[in-house]
C-alpha positions, 0 to 999 in steps of 0.5 A: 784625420777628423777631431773626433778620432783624434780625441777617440784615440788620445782617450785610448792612449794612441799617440803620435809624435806630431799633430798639426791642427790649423783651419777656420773652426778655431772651437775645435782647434781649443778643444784638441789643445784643452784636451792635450793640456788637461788630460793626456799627463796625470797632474803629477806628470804634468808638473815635469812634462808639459811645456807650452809655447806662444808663436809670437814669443817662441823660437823653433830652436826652443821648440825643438830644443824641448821636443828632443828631452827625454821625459822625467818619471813618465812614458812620454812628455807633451809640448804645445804650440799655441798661436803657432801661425805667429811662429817665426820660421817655423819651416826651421821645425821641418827636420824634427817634423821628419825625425820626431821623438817617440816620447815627445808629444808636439801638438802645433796649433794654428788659427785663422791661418793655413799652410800654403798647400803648395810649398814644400813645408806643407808637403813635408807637413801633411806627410809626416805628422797627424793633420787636422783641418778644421772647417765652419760648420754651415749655419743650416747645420748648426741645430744639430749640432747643438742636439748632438752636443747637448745630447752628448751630455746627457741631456736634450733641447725642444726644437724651439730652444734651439732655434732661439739660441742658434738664431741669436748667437749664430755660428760661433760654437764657442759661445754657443757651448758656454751659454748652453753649459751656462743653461745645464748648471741651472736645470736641476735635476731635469734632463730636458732645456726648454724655450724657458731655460734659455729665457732665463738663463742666456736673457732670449725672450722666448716671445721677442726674437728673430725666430718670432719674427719670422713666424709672424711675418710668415703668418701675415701677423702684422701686429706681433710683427710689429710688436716684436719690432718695437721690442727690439728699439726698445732693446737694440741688442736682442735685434739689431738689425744686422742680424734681423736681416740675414735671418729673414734673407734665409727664411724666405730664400727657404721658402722659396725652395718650397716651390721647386718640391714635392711630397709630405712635411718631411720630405720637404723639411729634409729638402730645404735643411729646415727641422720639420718641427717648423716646416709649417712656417716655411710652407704656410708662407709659401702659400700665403705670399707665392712665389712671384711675391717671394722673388720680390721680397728677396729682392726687397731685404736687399734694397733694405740691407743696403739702406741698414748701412746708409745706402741711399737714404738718410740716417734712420733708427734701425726699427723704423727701417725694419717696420717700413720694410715689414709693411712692404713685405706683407702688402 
């Protein structure tokens, strides 16, 4: 079952008796668990029939213990197992998971850490409670997922303020909803985040930054190239390195793609997973480099990641490196 039907259900009242959440994504593992926390028992209910459990400091005999109350002056009680990948024996919950309380809610939930598919455990798991494996998103599917977030409040994002808060957080959801929740406390009255709102509000130069980077080296714009460079020694954590690279390694391997298809703008865009607000950088560098001089500054980035890590070469300030390369890139 996917996250979104599980809290579509709890909004109508539908519950089960075991929830099992584990998996990669742990944004949505909290977001169940916050949910379940806050909003399945009234405040009132809550005092008497909520109890949370830590994996590390829990035993299963409590857990269990606790599952099998009945609840007090309400229809039902919810019990949480947080960390629950630190629970000790926790196979030991199999015979309650067989034979659950009706008026006990049990939600585990695991992080960074999945059942063994093979043991009978996970078997026994998958059969017999609500299952929910949560999964990265691929970094290509991050701007709509900020656009679907965002609009889901109300509110909409220019393609621009995405591309700079998705380009400089990269896939961490969490961090990526506080800054964009940081942002909407601030806007007012208006329903729009702009390029601006995310200058101010996350500290992202709207002129400064990986995503300028990018459109600058695709135009051969040597000068704003460097210019964004220097602006990176100068503020070391609005462009390591470490992030600048990955960033061009993907815009170029796009560009790439652009040679192996056919039709308009947006056809392309679709074909590369690019927003087609910015397909004209992917395509105007396709024609600006070609495709033999693409295949070689693929293979240059990497020469120069493995130089960011000291491979090969003395120890070099991270810009330097990046300017070198640039110069390289546009030769």
């Amino acid at each position: 079952m996917t996250v979104d039907k599980v809290i579509s259900d709890w909004k109508k009242k539908i519950y089960k008796p075991v929830y099992w959440i584990e998996g990669d994504e742990e944004f949505y593992v909290d977001m169940l668990v916050n949910y379940a926390e806050q909003h399945i028992l009234s405040e009132s209910e809550a005092s008497f029939n909520l109890t949370i459990f830590y994996g590390k400091d829990a035993q299963w005999a409590d857990i269990v213990n606790t599952c099998r109350k009945y609840p007090m002056f309400s229809d039902r009680q919810v019990v949480i197992v947080k960390e629950a990948h630190q629970l000790k024996d926790a196979d030991m919950l199999a015979p309650y998971i067989e034979s659950p309380l009706d008026s006990t809610i049990l939600i585990i939930a695991c992080k960074d850490k999945k059942l063994d598919g093979r043991s009978k455990f996970a078997k026994l798991v998958k059969d017999n409670t609500v299952y929910i494996l949560t999964k990265k998103i691929y970094d290509s599917a991050l701007p709509e997922w900020v656009n679907t977030y965002v609009k889901g409040l109300g509110y909409t994002i220019s393609p621009k303020a995405n591309a700079l808060i998705v380009d400089h957080i990269g896939n961490d959801l969490s961090r990526i909803k506080n800054e964009i929740d940081k942002i909407l406390i601030n806007l007012g009255d208006r329903k729009s985040i702009t390029e601006e709102d995310v200058e101010n509000y996350v500290g992202i130069s709207k002129e400064y930054n990986v995503f300028e980077l990018q459109a600058a080296i695709a135009s051969k714009d040597l000068g704003k190239a460097i210019s964004i460079i220097q602006y990176f020694g100068a503020n070391p954590k609005m462009g390591p390195i470490q992030m600048v690279l990955p960033s061009l390694y993907s815009f170029f391997s796009k560009v790439y793609m652009v040679f192996g298809v056919g039709g308009g703008e947006d056809a392309v865009a679709k074909q590369i997973g690019v927003s087609p607000y910015f397909v004209k950088n992917y395509t105007q560098a396709a024609r600006l480099y070609g495709a033999r001089n693409i295949e070689k500054i693929l293979l240059l980035l990497h020469q120069y990641n493995l130089k960011s890590v000291g491979v090969n070469t003395a120890p070099t300030e991270d810009a330097e490196l990046m300017k070198e390369m640039v110069v390289k890139v546009m030769a």
